[in-house]
C-alpha positions as CSV (number, residue, x, y, z in Angstrom):
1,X,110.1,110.5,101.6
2,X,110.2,114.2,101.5
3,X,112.6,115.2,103.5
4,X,114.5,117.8,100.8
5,X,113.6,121.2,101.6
6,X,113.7,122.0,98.1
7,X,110.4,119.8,97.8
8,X,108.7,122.4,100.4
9,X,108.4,125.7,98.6
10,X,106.6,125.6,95.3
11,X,103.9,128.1,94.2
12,X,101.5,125.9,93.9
13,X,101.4,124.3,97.3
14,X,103.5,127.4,99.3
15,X,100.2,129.1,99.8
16,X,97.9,126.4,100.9
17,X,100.8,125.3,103.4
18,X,101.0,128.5,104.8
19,X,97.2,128.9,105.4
20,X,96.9,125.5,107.2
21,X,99.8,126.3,109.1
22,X,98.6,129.6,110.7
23,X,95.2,127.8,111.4
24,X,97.2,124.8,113.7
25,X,99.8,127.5,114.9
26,X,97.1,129.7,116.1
27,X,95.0,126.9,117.8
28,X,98.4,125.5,119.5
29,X,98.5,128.3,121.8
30,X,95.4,127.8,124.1
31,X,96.0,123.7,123.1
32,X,100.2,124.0,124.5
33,X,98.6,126.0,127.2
34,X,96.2,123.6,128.3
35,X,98.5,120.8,128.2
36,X,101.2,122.2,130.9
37,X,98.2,122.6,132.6
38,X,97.0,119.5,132.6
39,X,100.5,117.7,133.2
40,X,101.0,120.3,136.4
41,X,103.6,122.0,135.5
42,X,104.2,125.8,134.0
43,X,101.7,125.9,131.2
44,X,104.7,127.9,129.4
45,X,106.2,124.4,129.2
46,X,103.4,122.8,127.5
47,X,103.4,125.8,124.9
48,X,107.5,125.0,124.2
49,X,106.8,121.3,123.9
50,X,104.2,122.3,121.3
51,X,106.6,125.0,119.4
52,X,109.7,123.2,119.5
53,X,108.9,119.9,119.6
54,X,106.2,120.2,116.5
55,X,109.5,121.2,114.5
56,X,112.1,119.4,115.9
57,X,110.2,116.8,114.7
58,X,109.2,117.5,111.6
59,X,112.4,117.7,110.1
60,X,112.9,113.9,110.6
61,X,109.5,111.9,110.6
62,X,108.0,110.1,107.4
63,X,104.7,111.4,107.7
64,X,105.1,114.6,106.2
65,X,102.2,115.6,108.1
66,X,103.1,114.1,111.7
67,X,101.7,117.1,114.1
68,X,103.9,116.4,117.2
69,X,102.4,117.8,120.4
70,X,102.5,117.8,123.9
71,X,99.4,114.7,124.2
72,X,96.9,114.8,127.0
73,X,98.5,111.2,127.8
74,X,101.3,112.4,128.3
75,X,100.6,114.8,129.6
76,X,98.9,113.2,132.6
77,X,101.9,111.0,132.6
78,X,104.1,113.7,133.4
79,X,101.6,114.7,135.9
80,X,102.2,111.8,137.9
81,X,106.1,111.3,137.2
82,X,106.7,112.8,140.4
83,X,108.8,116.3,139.8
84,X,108.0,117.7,142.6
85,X,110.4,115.4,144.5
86,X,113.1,116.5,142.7
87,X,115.9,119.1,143.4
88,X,114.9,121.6,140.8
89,X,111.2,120.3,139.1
90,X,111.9,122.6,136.1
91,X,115.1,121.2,134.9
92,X,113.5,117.8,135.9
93,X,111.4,118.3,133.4
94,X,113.3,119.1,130.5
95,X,115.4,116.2,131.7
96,X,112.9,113.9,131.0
97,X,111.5,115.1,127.8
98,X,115.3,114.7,126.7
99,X,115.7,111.0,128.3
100,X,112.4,109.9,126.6
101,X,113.2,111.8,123.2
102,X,116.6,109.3,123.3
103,X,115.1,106.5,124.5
104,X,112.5,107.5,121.5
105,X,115.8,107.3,119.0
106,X,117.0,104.3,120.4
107,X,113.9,102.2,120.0
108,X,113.7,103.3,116.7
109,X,116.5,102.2,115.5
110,X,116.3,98.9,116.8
111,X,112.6,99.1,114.9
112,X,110.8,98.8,117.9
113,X,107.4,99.9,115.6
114,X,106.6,96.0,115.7
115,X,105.8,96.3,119.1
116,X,102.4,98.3,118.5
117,X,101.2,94.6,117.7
118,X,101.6,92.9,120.7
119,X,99.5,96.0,122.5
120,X,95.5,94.2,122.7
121,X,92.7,96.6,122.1
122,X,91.7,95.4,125.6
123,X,94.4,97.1,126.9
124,X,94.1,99.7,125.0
125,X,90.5,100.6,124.9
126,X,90.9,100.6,129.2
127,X,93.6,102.6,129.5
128,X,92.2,105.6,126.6
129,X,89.0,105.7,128.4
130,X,90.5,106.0,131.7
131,X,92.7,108.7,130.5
132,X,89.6,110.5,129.1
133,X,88.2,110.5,132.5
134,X,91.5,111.4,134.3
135,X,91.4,114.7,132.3
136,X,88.1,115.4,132.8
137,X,88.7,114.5,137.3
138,X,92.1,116.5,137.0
139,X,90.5,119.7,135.7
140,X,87.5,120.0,138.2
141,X,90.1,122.4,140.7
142,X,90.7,124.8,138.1
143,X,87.1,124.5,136.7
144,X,85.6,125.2,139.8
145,X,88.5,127.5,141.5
146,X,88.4,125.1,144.4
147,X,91.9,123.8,144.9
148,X,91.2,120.4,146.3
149,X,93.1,117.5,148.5
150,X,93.9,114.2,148.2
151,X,96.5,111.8,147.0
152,X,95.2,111.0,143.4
153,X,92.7,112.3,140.9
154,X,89.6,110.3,142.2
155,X,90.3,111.7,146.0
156,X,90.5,115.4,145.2
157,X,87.4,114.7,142.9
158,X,85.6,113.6,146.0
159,X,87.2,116.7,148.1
160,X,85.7,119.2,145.2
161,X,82.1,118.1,145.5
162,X,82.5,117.9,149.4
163,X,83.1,121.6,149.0
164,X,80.6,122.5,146.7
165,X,80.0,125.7,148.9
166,X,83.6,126.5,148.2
167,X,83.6,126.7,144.7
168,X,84.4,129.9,142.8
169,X,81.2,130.8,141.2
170,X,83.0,133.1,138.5
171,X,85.4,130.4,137.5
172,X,82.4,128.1,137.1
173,X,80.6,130.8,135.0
174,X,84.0,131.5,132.8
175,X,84.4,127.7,132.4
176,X,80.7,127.4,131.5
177,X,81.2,129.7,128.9
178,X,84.2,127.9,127.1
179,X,82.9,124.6,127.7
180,X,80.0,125.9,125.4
181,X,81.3,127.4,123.1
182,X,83.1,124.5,122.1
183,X,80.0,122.1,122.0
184,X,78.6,124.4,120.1
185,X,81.2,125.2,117.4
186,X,83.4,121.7,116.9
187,X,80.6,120.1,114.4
188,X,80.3,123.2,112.3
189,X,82.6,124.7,109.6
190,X,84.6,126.5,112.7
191,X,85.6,123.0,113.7
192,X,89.0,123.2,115.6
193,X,89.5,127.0,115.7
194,X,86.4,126.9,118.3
195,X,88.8,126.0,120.9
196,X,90.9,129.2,120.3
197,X,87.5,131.3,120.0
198,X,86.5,129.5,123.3
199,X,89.6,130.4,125.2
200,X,89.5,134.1,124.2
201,X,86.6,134.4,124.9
202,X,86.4,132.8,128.2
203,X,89.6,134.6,128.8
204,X,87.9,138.2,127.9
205,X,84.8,137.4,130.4
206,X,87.0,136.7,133.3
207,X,89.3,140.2,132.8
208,X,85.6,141.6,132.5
209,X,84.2,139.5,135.9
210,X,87.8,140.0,138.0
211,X,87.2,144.0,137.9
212,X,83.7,143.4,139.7
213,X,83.8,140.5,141.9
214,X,86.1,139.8,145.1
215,X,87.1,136.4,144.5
216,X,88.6,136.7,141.0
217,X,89.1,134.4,138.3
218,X,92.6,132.9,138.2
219,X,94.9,134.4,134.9
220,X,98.0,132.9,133.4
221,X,99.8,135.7,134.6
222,X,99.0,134.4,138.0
223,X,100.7,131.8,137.9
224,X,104.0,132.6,136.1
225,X,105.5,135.4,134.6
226,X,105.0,135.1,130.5
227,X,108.0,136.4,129.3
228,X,108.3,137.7,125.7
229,X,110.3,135.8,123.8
230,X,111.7,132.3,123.2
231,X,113.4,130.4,125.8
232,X,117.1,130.0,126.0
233,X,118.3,126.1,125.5
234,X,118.6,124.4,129.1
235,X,120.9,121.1,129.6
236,X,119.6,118.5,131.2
237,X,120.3,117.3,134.9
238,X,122.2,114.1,134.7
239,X,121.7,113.2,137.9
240,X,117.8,113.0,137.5
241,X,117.8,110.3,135.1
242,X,117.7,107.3,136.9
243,X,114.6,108.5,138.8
244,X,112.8,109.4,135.6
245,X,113.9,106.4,133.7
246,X,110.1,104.6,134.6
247,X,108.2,107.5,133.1
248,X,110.2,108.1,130.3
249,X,109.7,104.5,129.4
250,X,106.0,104.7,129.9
251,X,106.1,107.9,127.6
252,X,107.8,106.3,125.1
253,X,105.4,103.4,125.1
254,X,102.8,106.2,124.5
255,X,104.8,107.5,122.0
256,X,104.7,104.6,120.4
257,X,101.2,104.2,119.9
258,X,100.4,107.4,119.3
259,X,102.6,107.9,116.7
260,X,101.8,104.5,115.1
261,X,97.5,105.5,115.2
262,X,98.9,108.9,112.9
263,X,101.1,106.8,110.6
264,X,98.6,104.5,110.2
265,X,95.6,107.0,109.7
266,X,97.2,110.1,108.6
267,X,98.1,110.3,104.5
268,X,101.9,110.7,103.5
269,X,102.4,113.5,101.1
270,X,103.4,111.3,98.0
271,X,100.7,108.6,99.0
272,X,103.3,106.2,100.1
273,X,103.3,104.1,103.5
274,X,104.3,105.9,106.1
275,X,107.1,104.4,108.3
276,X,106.4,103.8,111.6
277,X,109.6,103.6,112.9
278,X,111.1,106.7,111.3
279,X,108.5,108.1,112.8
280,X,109.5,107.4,116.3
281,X,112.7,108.3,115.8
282,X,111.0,111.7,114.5
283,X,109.1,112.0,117.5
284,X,112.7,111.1,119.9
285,X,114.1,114.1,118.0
286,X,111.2,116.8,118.6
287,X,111.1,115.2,122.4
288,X,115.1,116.2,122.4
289,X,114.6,120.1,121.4
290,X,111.5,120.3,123.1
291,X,113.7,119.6,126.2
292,X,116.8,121.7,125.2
293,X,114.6,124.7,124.8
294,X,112.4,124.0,128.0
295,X,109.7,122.5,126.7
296,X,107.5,118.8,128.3
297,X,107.6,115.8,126.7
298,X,105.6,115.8,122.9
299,X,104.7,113.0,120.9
300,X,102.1,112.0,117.7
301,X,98.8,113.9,117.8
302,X,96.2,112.6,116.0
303,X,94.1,115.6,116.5
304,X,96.7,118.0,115.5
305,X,98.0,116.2,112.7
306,X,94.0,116.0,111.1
307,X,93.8,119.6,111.8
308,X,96.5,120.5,109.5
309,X,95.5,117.9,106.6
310,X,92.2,119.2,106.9
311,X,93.1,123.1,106.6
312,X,94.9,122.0,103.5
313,X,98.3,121.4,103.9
314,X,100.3,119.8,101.0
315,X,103.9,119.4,102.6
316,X,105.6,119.2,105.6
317,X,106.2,123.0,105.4
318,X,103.3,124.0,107.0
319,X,104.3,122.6,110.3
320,X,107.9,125.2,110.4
321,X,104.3,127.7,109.3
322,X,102.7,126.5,112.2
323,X,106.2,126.8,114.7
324,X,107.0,130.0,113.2
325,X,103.4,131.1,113.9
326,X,103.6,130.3,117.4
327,X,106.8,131.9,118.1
328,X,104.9,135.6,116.7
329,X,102.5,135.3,118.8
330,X,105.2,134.4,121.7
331,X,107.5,137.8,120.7
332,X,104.5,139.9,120.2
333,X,101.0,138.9,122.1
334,X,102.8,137.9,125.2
335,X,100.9,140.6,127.1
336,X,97.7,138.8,126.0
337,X,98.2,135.4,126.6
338,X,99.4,136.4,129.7
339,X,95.2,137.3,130.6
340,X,94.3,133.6,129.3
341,X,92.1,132.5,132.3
342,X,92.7,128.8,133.7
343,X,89.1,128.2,134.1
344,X,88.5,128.5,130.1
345,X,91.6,125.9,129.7
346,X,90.2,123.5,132.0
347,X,87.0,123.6,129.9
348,X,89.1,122.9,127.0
349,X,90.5,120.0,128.2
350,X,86.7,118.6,130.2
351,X,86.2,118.8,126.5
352,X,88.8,116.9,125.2
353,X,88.7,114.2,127.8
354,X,84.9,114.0,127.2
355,X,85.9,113.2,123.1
356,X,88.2,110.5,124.4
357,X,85.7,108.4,125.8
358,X,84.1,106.1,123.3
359,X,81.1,103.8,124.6
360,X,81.6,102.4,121.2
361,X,84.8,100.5,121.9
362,X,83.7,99.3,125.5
363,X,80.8,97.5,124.2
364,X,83.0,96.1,121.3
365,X,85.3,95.0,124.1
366,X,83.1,93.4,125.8
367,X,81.5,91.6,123.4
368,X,84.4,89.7,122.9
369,X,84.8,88.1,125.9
370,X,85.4,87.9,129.9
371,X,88.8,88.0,129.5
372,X,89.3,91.0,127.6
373,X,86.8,92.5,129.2
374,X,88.1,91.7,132.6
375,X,91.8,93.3,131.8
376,X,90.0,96.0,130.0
377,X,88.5,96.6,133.4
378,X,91.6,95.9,135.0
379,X,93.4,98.9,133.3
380,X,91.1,101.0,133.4
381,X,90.7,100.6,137.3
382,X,94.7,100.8,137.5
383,X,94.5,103.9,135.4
384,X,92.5,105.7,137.6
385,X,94.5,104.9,140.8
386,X,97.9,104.7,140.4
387,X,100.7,107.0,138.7
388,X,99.9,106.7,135.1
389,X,103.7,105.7,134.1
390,X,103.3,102.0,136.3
391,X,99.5,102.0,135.0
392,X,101.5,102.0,131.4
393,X,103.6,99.3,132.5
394,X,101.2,97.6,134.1
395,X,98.6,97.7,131.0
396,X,101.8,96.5,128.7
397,X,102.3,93.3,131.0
398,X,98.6,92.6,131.0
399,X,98.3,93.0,127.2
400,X,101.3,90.0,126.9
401,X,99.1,87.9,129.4
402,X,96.3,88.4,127.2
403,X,98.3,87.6,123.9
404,X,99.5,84.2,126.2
405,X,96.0,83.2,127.3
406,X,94.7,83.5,123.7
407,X,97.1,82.0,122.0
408,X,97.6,79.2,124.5
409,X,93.9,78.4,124.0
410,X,94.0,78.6,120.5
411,X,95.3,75.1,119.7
412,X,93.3,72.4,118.3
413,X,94.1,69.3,117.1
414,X,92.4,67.4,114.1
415,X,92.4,64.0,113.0
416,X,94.1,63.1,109.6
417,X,92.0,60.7,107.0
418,X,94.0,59.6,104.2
419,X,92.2,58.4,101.4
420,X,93.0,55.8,98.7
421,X,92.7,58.3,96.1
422,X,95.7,60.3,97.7
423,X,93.1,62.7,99.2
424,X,93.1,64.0,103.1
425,X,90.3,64.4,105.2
426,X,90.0,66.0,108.4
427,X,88.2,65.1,111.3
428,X,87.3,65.5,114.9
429,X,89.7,63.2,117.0
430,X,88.4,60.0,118.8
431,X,88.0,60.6,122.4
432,X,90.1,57.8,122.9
433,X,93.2,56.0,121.0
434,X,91.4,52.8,119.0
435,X,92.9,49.9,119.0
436,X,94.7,48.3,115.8
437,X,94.6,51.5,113.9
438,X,96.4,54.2,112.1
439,X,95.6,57.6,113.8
440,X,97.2,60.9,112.2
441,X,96.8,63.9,114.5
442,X,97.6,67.4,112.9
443,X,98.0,70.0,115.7
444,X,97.1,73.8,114.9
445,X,98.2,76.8,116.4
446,X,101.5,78.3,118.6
447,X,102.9,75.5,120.1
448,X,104.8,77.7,122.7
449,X,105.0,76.8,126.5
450,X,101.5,78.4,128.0
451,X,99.4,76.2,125.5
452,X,101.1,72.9,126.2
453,X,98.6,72.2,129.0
454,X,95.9,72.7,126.0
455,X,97.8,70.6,123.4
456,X,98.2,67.9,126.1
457,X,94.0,67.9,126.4
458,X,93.4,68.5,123.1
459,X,95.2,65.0,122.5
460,X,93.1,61.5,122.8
461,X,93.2,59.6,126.1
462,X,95.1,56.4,125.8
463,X,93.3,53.2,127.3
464,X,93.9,49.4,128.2
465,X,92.0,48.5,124.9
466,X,94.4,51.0,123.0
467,X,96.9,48.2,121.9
468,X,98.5,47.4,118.7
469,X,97.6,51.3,117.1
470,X,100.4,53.7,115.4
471,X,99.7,57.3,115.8
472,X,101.1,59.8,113.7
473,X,101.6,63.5,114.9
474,X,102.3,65.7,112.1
475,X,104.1,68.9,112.7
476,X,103.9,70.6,109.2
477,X,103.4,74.5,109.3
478,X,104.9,73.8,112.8
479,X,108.4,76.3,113.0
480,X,108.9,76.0,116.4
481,X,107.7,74.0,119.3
482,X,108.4,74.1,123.3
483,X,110.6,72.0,125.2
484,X,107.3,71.6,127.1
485,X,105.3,70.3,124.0
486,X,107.7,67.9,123.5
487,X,107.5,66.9,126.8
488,X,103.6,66.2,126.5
489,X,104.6,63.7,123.4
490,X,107.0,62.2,125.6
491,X,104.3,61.2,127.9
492,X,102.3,60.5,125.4
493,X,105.0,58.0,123.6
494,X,105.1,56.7,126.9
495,X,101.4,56.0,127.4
496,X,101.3,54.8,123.8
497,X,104.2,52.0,124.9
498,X,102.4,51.0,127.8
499,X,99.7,50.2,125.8
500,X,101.9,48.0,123.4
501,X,101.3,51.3,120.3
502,X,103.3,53.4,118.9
503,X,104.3,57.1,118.1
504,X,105.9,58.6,115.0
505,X,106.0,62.2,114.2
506,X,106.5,63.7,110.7
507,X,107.9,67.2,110.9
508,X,109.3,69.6,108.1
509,X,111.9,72.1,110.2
510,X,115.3,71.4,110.8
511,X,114.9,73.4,114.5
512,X,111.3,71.4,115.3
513,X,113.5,68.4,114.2
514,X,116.0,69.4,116.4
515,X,114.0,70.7,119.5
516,X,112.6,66.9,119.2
517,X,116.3,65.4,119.9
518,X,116.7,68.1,122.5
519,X,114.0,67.2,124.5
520,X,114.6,63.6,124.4
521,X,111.6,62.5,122.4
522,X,113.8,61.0,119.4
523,X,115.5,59.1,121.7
524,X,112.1,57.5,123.3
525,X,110.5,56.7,119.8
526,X,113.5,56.0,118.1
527,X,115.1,58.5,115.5
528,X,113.7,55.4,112.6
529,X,110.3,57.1,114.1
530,X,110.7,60.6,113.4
531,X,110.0,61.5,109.8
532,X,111.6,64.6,107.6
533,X,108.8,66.2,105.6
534,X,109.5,67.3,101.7
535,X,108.7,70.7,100.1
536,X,106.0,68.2,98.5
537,X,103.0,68.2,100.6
538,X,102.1,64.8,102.1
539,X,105.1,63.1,101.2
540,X,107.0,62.5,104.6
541,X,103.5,61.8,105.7
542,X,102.7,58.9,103.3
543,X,105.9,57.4,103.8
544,X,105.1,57.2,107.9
545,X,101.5,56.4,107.1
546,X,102.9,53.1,105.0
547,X,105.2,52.1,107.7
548,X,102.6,52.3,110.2
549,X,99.7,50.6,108.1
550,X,102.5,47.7,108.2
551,X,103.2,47.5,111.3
552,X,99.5,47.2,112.4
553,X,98.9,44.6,109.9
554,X,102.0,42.2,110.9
């Protein structure tokens, strides 16, 4: 799948790699930036997360063209993880890039890329839009220069535009500017690069506004000290781990779908299927040297990694371009990015969080429903108010309830007509069990414990009048059913018997066969009752068909 070196470097591709690698290195800078930033920590960080974790990363992943980056969901994850309570919030960090990069590994290995299916666009549509909005609400301090109060994004958002009088009118001019610039030149031929052009010049208006006005514009510098060159590898504090075990879950599960969306979208080099699996494990890896060489926690961009496909890029090579790129600029322009004003970086990412909102998929949503659009509304609500790693958790748990209420209400149960002529037709059911008749029911759908109250309704009501009848319930295409189902055809049997009918069921699995003698059904009906279907269609059926035609005629 690519992973030979010796596949990287041939004339005919070196070139184009190396173009499309500058282009993403280059634009990683003010992006890494942006995303430290945004997560509240030492932008720095966010820049190492990018440079090392876009390597690390590469080296291992399927996709040959897998841009691993330091995500605004993650980032905002990270935000909210709760660093600050630790004994050193640097090492912290580092600590739980590393924790979720092996938790990354782990669920790789045990191909936990399955999982992506069990995650409800409901879920998923609430908790991206939130996310877009969280960015947008936890950029409006730096934006405006007003450092605001309050105990989550939606307080201090209220505390900003109490203070409108407050606000730095320079930082609003510089962030203007960037914000601009970017609308401006995203749909042209410029396309991505506007984001660097934005930030530098942004950047260049506040040095310019700083040497006039007395409430300057806040720099990089400002903030930390950019030091020039790369860092030196940090361990991680043991210690820490237990307390960041719930957000490095929640990144992981970010991870996860993430990096499935650029499997899934993003073409592999030879035009195979990507695997999404090795792909997590990829992403574990870059989280792991991200953290070793103090950088936050990266994973799957689906920005980044259309960036570089789009510059050109023919191999995985041009991500170690894009690394090598950003560790130049580290060693030499350090000075400069040191002048990088926070103001044009919080436009960036009002930008960004802007993009992530899609009306589109909200009306989709709810189209579909009230209850996906109620749990889309639920996590999106949940999104907004509480640490982002339990809204993760949270948003997982609702998306099983979700696949439970759906499938529970998917079952349906038709009646069976055979035919003379060996033909079957199906039916609706009669409302109630007829008397001195032959009644096949064929239930559809999982037959797991949550729909048993649904099977159990879906079945005909048995009355006084419903005496000397057989019905047949066939389980074919049935591979597993509930102690709980076969605790509704007990009752049913038992209704049936009081009734002076019969049941018979004609199943086709040995484990439905035996979940029946498990839950005690075989024993009610009598094992003489329960039929074992063939490989040939209808044949276990006919035989209990016979029987019971039969017994109603004796």
């Amino acid at each position: 799948m690519g992973l030979d070196p010796r596949t990287w470097f041939s004339r005919s591709t070196l070139r184009k790699d190396a173009v499309a690698g500058a282009i993403l290195g280059v634009e990683a800078v003010p992006d890494g930036l942006a995303a430290g930033l945004l997560a509240g920590v030492n932008p720095l960080a966010g820049l190492y997360g990018y440079l090392f974790g876009m390597v690390g990363a590469a080296v291992l992943t399927s996709s040959a063209f897998m841009a691993v980056q330091a995500t605004s969901a993650m980032a905002l994850v990270v935000s909210d993880a709760g660093l600050e309570s630790l004994p050193n919030p640097e090492r912290g960090l580092f600590t739980l890039a590393i924790l979720t990069g092996i938790i990354m590994v782990i669920a790789g290995l045990l191909r936990g890329g399955r999982l992506i299916s069990f995650v409800p666009t409901a879920v998923m549509t609430g908790f991206v839009t939130a996310i877009g909005v969280n960015i947008i609400l936890g950029q409006l301090s730096n934006f405006t220069g007003y450092q605001a109060q309050g105990a989550n994004r939606l307080l201090k958002t209220i505390d900003v535009f109490l203070h409108v009088g407050q606000w730095n009118i320079p930082s609003l001019v510089v962030g203007a500017i960037a914000v601009l610039i970017i609308v401006v030149l995203l749909p042209t031929r410029v396309g991505s690069m506007g984001l660097v052009i934005a930030v530098v010049v942004g950047s260049a208006c506040a040095v310019v506004l700083n040497a006039w006005v007395q409430n300057p514009v806040v720099l990089l510098r400002d903030i930390v000290d950019v030091p020039r060159g790369l860092p030196a590898p940090v361990l991680p504090s043991i210690a820490d781990a237990p307390t960041l075990l719930i957000p490095a879950l929640s990144l992981t599960f970010i991870g996860l779908v993430q990096g499935a969306a650029v499997s899934a979208g993003i073409p592999t080099a030879d035009g195979r299927r990507a695997d999404a699996n090795r792909d997590f494990m990829g992403q574990g890896l870059g989280n792991v040297v991200s953290g070793l060489f103090q950088g936050m926690p990266v994973g799957g961009s689906m920005s980044g990694s259309s960036l570089i496909v789009q510059a050109g890029a023919k191999t995985r090579l041009s991500l170690f371009v894009a690394g090598a790129v950003m560790a130049v600029v580290v060693f030499l322009l350090a000075d400069v990015v040191a002048f990088v004003a926070m103001p044009a970086l919080a436009g960036l990412l009002i930008v960004v969080g802007w993009r992530a909102i899609k009306p589109s998929r909200v009306y989709s949503v709810m189209k579909s429903g009230a209850l996906p659009t109620t749990i889309m509304a639920v996590t999106f609500g949940l999104t907004l108010v509480i640490p982002l790693q339990f809204a993760v958790l949270v948003g997982v748990g609702l998306g099983v309830i979700l696949y439970v209420a759906e499938q529970s209400n998917s079952v349906r149960v038709r009646a069976v007509r055979l035919t003379d002529d060996g033909r079957m037709r199906e039916t609706d059911p009669p409302a109630v069990v007829p008397p001195g008749e032959v009644l096949v029911l064929q239930p559809y759908g999982s037959l797991f414990f949550a729909s048993a109250p649904v099977f159990e309704r879906r079945l005909p009501e048995v009355s006084r009048e419903s005496s000397g009848s057989v019905v047949i319930v066939r389980l074919r295409g049935t591979d597993e059913i509930g102690l709980s189902h076969v605790e509704v055809l007990r009752r049913f049997a038992a209704q049936l018997r009081d009734a002076d009918s019969t049941l018979k069921v004609v199943a086709t699995q040995d484990r439905v066969i035996s979940q029946l003698a498990a839950g005690g059904l075989t024993a009610d009906i009598g094992a003489d009752n329960v039929y074992r279907g063939t490989e040939w269609v209808g044949e276990g059926l006919r035989r209990a068909y016979a029987d019971a035609r039969a017994e109603v005629e004796d």
